[in-house]
N, C-alpha and C positions, 0 to 999 in steps of 0.2 A: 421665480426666475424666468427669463423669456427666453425660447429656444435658442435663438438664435446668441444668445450668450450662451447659452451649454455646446450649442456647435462647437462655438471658439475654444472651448476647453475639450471638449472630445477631441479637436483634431488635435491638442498638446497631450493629451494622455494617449495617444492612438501613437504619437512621433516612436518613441523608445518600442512599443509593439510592431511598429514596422520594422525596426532594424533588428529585432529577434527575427520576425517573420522572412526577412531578406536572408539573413544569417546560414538560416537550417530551412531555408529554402520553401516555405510554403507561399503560393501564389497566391494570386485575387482571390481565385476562382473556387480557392480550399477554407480560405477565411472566409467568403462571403457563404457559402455553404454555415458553415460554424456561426456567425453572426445568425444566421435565420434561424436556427436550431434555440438559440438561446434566446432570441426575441418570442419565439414561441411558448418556451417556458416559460419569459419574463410574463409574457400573457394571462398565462395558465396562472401562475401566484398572484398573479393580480388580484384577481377575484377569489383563488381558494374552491373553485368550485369549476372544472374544465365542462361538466355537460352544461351549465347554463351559459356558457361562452358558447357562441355562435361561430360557426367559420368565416361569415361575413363581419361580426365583431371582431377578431382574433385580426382579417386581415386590415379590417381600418384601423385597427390602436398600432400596429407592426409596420404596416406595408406590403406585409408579404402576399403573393398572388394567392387564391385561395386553392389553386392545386395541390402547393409548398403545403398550405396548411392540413387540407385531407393527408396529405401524403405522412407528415408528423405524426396525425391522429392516430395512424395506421402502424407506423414504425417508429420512436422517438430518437431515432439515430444514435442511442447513447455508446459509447465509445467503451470497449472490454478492456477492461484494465486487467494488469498482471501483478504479481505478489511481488511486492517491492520491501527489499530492507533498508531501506531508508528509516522508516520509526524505529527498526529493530534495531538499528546502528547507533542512533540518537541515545534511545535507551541505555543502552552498554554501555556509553560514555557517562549519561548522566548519574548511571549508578557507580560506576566505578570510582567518579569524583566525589560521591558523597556518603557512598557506604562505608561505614569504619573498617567491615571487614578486609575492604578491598584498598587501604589507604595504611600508611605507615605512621608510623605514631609523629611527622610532621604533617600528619594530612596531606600526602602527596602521596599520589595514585601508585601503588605497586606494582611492580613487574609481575606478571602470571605465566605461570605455566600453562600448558593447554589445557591438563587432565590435572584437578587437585587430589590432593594424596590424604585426605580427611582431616591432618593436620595444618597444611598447606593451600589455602584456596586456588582453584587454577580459571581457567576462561571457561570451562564448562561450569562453574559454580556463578562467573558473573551472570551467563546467558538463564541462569536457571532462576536466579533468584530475582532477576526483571521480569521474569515468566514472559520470555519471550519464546512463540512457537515456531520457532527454525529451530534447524541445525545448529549448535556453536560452530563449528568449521564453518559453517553459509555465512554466519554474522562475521566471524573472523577474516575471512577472506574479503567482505566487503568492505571492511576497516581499515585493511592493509591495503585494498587497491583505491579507496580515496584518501591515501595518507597520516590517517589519522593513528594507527599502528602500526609497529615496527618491529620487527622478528629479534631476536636475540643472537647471541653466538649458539651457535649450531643448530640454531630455530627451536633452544629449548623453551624458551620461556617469550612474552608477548611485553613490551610497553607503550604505554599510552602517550602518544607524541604530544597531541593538541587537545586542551580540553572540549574542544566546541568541534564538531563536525564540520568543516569547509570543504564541499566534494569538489573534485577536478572539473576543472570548468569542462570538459569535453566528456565527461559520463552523462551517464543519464540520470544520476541522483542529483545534480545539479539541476537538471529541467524539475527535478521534483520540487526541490528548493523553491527552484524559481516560480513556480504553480502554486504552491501551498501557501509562501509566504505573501506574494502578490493579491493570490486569490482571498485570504483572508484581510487581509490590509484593506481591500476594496470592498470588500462586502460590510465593512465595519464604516467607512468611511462614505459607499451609498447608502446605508441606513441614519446616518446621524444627517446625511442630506436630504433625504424625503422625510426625515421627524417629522411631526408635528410640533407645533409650539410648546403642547401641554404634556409632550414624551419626553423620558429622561433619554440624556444620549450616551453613545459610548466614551470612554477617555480615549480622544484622541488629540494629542499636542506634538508639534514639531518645531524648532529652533532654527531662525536662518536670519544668518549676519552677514550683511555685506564690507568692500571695501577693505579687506585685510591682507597683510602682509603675508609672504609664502612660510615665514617663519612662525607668526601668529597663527597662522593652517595647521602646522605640524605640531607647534604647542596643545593646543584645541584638541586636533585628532588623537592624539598620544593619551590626552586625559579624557577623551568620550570615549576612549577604547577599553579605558583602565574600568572607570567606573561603570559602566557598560556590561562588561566581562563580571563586576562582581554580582551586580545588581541581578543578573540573570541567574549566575550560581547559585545566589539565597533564595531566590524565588521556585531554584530548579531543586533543592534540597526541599523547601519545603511543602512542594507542591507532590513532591514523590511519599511525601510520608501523609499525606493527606490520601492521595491514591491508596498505598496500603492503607488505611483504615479503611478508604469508602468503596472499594474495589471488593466488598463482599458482598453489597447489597446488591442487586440484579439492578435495582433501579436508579442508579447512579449510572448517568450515562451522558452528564454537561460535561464541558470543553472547555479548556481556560488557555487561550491565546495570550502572549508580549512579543512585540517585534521591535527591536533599535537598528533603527537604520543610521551610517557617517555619509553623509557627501564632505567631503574636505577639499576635493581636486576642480569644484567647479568653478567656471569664470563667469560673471554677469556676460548674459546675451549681447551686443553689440547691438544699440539701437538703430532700427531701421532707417533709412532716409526719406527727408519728406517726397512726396510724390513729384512736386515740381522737380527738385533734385535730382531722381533714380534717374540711374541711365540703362 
């Protein structure tokens, strides 16, 4: 591929990052920091080997001055994260939906109590048996303030509104959302683009029809929603009872990503006008 055609697509993959970036407000000056950071690393895996990388190699394959690069070498900027229940939330949902314990004999997720009664399962039995390391109250409170759970009468007992976790677009599980699912989508979809001829790639397929009616959209979307929604719950059932089995040996430690993305609301781009034309 010639650079100068990967330009043209960087700058359409960069368009929807600038209007995060505009959004919640990070400047130039904070992305181009972040861009050098990660051009450095892209460096470093290059090769698999950072001492035979030269600082004067590192800045010709980058661009970056070779100050930037000492300065890396020295400190890698990496950025402190904090204990996020987001997975912890995810969890509790996924097991809630597929555990018999936690399901009524229509397989529809039961309402819990906080504290089960031995007879009774309550939300401290769901958080336990995802063997998830919080709190129940942590995880419960994070469920209830991205909507996903809803208190009962007198706050005795908890139901499960949505099977799928969709955090409030204005928390900060949502940036997580947004990080984890983007960052994964792209790392799957730069690898099946630098393959090699003779490397298997990853599945990666996606669906786009032009030319449809707004009725034809909402047909469509209604039924990529439907079978969307199931397709993840059977893979989300049995991907959890695979865990339990392989979650005893230490050395089980691979990742098994699915992401279904809908666009239903887009319009074909308007095409540009010729240049004699533009005014």
């Amino acid at each position: 591929m010639k650079s100068d055609d990967f330009e043209r697509v960087l700058q359409n993959l960069l368009a929807p990052l600038a209007q995060a970036m505009i959004a919640h407000g990070v400047p130039l000056n904070s992305a181009n920091q972040a861009l050098k950071a990660a051009l450095f690393d892209a460096a470093l895996q290059a090769t698999n080997d950072d001492k035979k990388l030269t600082d004067s190699r590192i800045s010709l394959l980058t661009g970056l001055h070779r100050k930037d690069v000492r300065q890396f070498r020295k400190s890698p900027g990496s950025v402190p994260t904090k204990r996020s229940t987001l997975n912890a939330s995810s969890l509790a949902i996924a097991l809630w939906t597929t555990d018999t314990r936690f399901l009524d004999s229509k397989g529809r997720p039961l309402p819990l109590k906080h504290l089960g009664d031995g007879d009774t399962p309550g939300f401290d039995d769901l958080v336990r048996a995802a063997r998830i390391d919080l709190p129940s109250a942590t995880v419960l409170d994070a469920l209830i303030a991205e909507g996903a759970v809803e208190k009962g009468e007198q706050n005795s007992s908890v139901s499960l509104v949505d099977s799928a976790l969709v955090p409030n677009p204005e928390s900060s599980a949502m940036l997580e959302v947004y990080e984890k699912n983007l960052v994964t989508h792209f790392q799957i979809a730069t690898a099946n683009l630098l393959a090699k001829p003779d490397q298997p790639r990853e599945f990666e397929r996606a669906l786009h029809v032009n030319q449809l009616s707004e009725d034809s959209i909402r047909k469509l979307d209604d039924l990529a929603r439907k079978l969307s929604q199931s397709a993840l719950m059977q893979l989300n059932k049995q991907a959890l009872e695979f865990q339990n089995e392989d979650r005893g040996d230490g050395l089980n430690n691979a990742r098994f990503s699915i992401g279904i993305y809908i666009a239903s609301k887009q319009h074909n781009p308007p095409e540009k006008p010729d240049e004699e034309n533009s005014q």
